[in-house]
C-alpha positions in Angstrom: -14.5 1.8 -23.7 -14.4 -1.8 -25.2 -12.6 -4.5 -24.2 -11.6 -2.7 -20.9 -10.4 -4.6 -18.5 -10.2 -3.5 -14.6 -8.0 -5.3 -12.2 -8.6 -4.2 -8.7 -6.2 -5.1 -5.7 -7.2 -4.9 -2.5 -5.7 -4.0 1.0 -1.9 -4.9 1.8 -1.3 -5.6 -2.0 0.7 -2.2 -2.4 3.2 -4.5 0.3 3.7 -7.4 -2.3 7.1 -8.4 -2.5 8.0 -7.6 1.3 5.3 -8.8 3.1 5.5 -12.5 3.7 7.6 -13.8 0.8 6.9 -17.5 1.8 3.5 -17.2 0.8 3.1 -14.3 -1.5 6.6 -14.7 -3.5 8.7 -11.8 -4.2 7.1 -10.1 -7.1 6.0 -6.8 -6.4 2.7 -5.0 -7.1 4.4 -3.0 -10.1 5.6 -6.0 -11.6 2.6 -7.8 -11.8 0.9 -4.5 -13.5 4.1 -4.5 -15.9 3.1 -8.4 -16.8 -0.7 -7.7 -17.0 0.7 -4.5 -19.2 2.3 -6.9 -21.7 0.0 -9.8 -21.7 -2.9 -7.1 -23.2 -3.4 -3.5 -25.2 -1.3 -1.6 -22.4 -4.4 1.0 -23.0 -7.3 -1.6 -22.2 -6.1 -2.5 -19.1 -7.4 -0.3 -15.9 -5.1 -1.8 -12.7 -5.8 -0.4 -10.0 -4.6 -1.2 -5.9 -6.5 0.7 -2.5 -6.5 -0.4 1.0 -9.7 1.5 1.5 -12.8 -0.5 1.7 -15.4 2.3 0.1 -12.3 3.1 -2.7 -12.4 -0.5 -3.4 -16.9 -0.2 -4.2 -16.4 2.7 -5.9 -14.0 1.4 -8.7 -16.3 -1.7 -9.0 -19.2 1.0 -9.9 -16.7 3.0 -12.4 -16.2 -0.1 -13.6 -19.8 -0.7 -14.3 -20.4 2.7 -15.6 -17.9 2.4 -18.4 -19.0 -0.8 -19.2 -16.2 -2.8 -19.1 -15.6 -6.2 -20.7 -14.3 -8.0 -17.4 -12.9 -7.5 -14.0 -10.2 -9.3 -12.2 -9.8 -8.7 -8.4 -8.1 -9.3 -5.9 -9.8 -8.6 -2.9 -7.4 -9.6 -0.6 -8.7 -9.5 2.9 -12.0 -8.1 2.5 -12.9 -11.4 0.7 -13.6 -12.9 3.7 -15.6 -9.8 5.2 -17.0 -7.0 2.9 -20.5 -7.3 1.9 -20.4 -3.7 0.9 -17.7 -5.3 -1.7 -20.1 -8.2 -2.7 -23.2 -6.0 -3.4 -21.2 -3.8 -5.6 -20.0 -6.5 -7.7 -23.3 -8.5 -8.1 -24.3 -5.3 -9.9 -21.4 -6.2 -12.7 -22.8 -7.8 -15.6 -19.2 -9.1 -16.9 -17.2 -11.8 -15.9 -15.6 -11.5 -12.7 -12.4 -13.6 -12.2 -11.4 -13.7 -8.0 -8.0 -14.2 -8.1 -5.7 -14.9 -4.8 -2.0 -15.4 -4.9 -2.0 -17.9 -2.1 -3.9 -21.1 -2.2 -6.7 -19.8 0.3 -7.7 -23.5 1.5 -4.7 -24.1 2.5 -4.1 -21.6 5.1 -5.8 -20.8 8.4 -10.1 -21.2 8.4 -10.7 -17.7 8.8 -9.6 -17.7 5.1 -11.3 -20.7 3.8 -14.8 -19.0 2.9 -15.3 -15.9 0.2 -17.9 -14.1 0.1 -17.1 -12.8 -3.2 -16.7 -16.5 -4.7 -20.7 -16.9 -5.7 -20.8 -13.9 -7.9 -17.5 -14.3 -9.6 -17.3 -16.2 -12.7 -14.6 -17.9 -11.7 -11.9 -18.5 -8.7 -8.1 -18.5 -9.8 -6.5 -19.4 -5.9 -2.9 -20.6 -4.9 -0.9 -20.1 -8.4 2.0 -18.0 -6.8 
């Protein structure tokens, strides 16, 4: 499929909205698929959100078997801690956008290195 593009969401983003507010705001996860929805072709967009590690891989590799134009993920907290995660995606000949809501510098060191960061195209952290 052309032009597809896949945007994964990792563990505890099915909570967004309720968990935390003062760092993650109050939109939830369905409202940021509505606003990816309208911001594209509703029908090239594949958004997707697991708390499972393994689920995670195996929508990277989907991903690469349909040949998709791009990914955007969010890992969430297996950023910090999956290489399973970051030998899937160095296998994804696309551009790969990590994206966090919070600004990831900013909050404790445990959070402050990604392992996903040198594959991905580009780093979109702390925008809310």
């Amino acid at each position: 499929m052309p032009h597809v593009i896949h945007v994964l969401n990792g563990p505890n983003l099915n909570r967004l909205g309720k968990r935390e507010p003062e760092i993650y705001g109050r939109t939830t996860l369905a409202e940021v698929e509505e606003m990816c929805r309208a911001a594209a072709d509703p029908d090239m967009i594949v958004f997707r959100q697991t708390n499972w590690e393994g689920q995670l891989v195996d929508w990277v590799h989907e991903a690469i078997d349909a040949e998709a134009s791009g990914m955007v993920i969010n890992p969430a907290g297996l950023t910090f801690r999956s290489i399973p995660l970051l030998d899937s995606l160095k296998m994804f000949p696309a551009p790969i956008i990590e994206l966090h809501i919070s600004n990831i510098h900013r909050r404790d060191p445990i959070y402050h290195h990604s392992l996903i960061s040198p594959v991905a195209t580009a780093v979109i952290a702390g925008l809310g």
